[in-house]
C-alpha positions in Angstrom: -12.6 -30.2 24.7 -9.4 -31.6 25.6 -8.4 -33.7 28.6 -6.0 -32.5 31.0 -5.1 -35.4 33.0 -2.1 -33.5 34.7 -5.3 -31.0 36.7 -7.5 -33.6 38.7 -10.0 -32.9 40.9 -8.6 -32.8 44.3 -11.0 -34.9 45.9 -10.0 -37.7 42.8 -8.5 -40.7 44.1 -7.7 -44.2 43.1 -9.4 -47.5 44.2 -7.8 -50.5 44.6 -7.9 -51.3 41.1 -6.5 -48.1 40.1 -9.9 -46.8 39.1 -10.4 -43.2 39.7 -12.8 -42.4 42.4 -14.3 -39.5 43.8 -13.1 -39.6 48.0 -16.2 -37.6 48.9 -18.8 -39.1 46.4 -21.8 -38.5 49.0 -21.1 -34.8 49.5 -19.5 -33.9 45.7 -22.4 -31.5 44.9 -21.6 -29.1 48.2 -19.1 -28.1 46.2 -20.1 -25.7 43.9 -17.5 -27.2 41.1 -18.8 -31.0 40.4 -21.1 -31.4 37.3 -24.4 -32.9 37.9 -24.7 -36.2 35.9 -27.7 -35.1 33.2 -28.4 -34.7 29.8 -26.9 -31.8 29.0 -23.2 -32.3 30.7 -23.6 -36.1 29.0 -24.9 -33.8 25.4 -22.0 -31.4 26.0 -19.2 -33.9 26.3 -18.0 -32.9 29.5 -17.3 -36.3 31.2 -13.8 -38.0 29.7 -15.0 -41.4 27.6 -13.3 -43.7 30.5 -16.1 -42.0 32.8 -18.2 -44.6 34.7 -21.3 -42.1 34.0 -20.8 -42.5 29.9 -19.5 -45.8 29.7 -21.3 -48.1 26.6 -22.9 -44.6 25.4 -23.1 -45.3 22.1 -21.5 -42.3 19.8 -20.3 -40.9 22.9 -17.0 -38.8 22.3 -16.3 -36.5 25.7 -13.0 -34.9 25.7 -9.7 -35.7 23.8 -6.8 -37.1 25.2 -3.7 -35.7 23.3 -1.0 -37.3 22.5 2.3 -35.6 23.7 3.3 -34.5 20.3 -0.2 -32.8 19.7 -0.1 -31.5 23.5 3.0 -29.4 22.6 1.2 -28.0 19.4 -0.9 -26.5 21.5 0.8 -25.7 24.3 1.4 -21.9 23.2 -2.7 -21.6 23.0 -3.0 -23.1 26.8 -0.3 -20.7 27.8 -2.4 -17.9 26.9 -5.5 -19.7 28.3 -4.2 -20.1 31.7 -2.4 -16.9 31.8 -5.4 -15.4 32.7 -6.9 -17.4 35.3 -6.0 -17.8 39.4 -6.1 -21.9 40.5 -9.3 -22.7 40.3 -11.0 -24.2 43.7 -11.4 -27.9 42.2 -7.4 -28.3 41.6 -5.0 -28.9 44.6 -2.5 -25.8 44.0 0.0 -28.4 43.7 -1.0 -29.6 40.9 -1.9 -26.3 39.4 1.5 -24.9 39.9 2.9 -28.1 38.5 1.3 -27.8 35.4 1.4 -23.7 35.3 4.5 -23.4 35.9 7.0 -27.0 34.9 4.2 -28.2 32.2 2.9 -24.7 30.9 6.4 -22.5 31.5 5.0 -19.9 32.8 6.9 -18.0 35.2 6.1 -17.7 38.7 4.7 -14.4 40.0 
């Protein structure tokens, strides 16, 4: 699984610290798009390894941050990934037509 920090959660912000944060913590599960923190999602890698929830798991991998040089390698594969799909709820269309159409290249509809 690979990280895609350019497609945050739009309720995702940043503490005074610069430490991500979720703005509506208390309510995140009314959402119908925020993983419940559990064995499986932890089992399954779904949380990025600077996630409070997985932080000091030992042998804990979560998903891959690329470097830019390995991002463009597989850019063509995301481009016909995303292709496919409408914004999903959990991104502000902002940033999904950032990264769709300046990151991705694909042309707007």
């Amino acid at each position: 699984m690979v990280l895609l920090r350019d497609l945050p959660c739009k309720y995702l912000t940043q503490d005074a610290n610069g430490l991500a944060e979720c703005s509506i913590y208390q309510q995140r599960f009314t959402t119908g798009f925020c993983l419940k923190t559990g064995t499986e999602s932890i089992k399954k890698e779904l949380y990025a390894p600077d996630c409070p929830y997985v932080q000091g798991l030992r042998n804990y991998g979560g998903k891959v941050e690329l470097s830019p040089e390995e991002f463009e390698q597989i850019k063509p594969i995301l481009r016909n990934i995303f292709k496919l799909f409408d914004r999903i709820d959990c991104v502000r269309k902002s940033d999904w037509d950032k990264f769709i159409h300046q990151t991705l290249g694909l042309p707007k509809e």
